[in-house]
N, C-alpha and C positions, 0 to 999 in steps of 0.2 A: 479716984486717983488711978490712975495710969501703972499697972505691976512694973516696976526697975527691971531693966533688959534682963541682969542677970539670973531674976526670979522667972521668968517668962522662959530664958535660953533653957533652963534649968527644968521648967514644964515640960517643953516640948521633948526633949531629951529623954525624958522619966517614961512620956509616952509612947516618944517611939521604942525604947527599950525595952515597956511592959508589952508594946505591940509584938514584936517578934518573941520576944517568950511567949504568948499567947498562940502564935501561929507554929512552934516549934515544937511546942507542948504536945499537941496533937499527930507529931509526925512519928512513923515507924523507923524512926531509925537503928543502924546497927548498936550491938552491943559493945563492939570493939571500933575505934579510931570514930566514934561519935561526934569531936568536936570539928574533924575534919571534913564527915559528909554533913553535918549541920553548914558550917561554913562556905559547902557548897551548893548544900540545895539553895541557899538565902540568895546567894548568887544568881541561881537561876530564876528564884522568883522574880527578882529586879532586871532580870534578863525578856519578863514576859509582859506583854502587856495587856492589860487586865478587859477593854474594851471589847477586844476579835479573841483574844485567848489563843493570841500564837509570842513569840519569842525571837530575839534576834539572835542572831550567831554569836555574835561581839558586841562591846560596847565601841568598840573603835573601829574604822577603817583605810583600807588601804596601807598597812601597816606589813613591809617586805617579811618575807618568810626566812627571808636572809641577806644577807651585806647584797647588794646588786644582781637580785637574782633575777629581777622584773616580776617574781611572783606575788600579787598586791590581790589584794579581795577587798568586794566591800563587804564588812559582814554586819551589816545595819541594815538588813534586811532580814526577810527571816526564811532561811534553806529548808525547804521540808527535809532534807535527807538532816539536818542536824538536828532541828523542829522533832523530830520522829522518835529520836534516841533522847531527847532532853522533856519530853514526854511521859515516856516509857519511864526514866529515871525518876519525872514528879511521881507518879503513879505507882512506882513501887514504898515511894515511902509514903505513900497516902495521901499525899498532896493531891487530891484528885480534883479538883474546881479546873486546874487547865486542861485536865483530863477530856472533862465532859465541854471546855470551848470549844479547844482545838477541831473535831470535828465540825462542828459548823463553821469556822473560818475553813475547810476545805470545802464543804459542800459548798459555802457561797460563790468561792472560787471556779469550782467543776459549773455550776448556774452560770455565771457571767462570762465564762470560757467557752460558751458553746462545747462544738465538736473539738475545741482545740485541744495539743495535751498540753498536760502540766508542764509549768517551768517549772528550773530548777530553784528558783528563788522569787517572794512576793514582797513587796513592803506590807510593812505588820498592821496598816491601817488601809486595806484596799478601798481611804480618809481624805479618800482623796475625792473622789466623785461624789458621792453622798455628801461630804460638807461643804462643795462647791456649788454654787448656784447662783446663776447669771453672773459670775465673777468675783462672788463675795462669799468668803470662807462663813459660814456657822459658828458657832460656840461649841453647840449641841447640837444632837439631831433629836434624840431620846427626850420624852419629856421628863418633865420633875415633880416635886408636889407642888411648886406651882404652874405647869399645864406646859404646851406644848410654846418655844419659842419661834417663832418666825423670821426675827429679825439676824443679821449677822453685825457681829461684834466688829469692829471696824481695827482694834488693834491686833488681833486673832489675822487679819487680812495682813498689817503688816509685817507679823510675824513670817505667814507665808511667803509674802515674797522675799524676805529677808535670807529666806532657808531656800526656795530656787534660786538664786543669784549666789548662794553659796554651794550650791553642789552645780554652778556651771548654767543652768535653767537661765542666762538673764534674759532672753528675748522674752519670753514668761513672763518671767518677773519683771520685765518691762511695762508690759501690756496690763497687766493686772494692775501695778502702781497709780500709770495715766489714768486708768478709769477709775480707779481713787479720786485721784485727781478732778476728775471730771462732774466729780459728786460733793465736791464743796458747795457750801453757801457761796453770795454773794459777794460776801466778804472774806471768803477763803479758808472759813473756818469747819470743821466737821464734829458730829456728835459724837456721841458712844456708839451706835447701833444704826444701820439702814437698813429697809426692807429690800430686798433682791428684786423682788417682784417690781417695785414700784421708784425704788430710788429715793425714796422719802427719808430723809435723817429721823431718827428716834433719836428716844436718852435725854441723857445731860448734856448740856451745852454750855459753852464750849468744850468737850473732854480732852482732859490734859496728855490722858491715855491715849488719843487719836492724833495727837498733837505731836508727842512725843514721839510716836509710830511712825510719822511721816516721816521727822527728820531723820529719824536713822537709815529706813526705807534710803530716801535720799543722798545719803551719804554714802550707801551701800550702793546704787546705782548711780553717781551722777562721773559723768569724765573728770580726769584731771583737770586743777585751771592750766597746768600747760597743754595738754590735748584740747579741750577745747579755744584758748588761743590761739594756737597755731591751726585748727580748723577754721577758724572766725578768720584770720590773715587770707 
């Protein structure tokens, strides 16, 4: 029998609240205004992410520093200069796992940079080229305990393009979508999974998760029906 929502809501609750006592447990924190730097470090953790082991600025962006000041950031990216102090701050109270990432999301950085310098800001998943391949987003890159995946996840793709057409990307997310597109069956339909390499649908068939992917895709790309009529006139 299936747990009733409310025993289930009630699970997951229990456990994310025995999680972070778990993870708090172990932190050095002050002896004085305890609840306030606990409060904050949890913040930062959820500020970090856990794959590259760097951190965003914010959780929001473009958000004016004052009534029409024109000063807007985005800070969903991740600023080494705030990266650096929001570090230093895990680190002091023991949190040291983003401690020991953070360094290697710069060195990979300084590697794929050549002789360039540093910017002053990176997206927190440089998730972008490594999960792209011949135009089809990954799942994963990393293997798991069952072995290494090949194929990409088709609605992970139209995730992607969902998120360029929304930060402005649509010629991107254009091009990406059509060649979705391009990779239907015969009958228009697409699996769970295609190989990059090859174009070949894996998975379940018909998946309702690719299905679903499209139309919103679509909705999020397609013109107005008044733009497009008055184009067709």
């Amino acid at each position: 029998m299936p747990e009733a929502l409310e025993v289930l809501a009630r699970q997951f609750l229990d456990e994310t609240v025995g999680y972070w006592w778990d993870w708090v447990r172990d932190l050095n924190v002050p002896f004085d205004w305890q609840e306030a730097a606990i409060r904050a470090v949890i913040t930062l953790k959820l500020c970090s992410y856990d794959d590259t082991g760097v951190m965003v600025a914010a959780l929001t962006t473009s958000i004016p520093e004052s009534p029409g000041s024109g000063r807007t950031w985005d800070y969903g990216y991740c600023w080494l200069r705030d990266a650096y102090f929001t570090v230093g701050a895990l680190n002091r109270l023991s949190a040291s796992r983003t401690m020991e990432a953070f360094p290697r999301f710069i060195l990979d950085v300084v590697q794929r940079g050549g002789d360039a310098e540093l910017a002053p800001l990176y997206p927190i998943a440089p998730i972008e080229r490594r999960l792209l391949r011949n135009g089809f987003v990954m799942r994963y890159v990393q293997e798991d305990h069952l072995g290494k995946l090949d194929s990409a996840f088709l609605l992970c793709m139209f995730w992607y393009t969902d998120a360029l057409a929304g930060v402005g990307r649509r010629d991107e997310s254009l091009a990406l979508f059509e060649n979705v597109l391009a990779h239907r069956n015969h009958l228009g339909l697409l699996s769970e999974d295609i190989d990059p390499a090859t174009g070949v649908l894996w998975g379940n068939f018909p998946q309702t998760y690719s299905q679903v992917g499209l139309i919103f895709a679509a909705m999020r790309l397609s013109r107005s029906w008044e733009e497009g009529m008055w184009r067709a006139s």
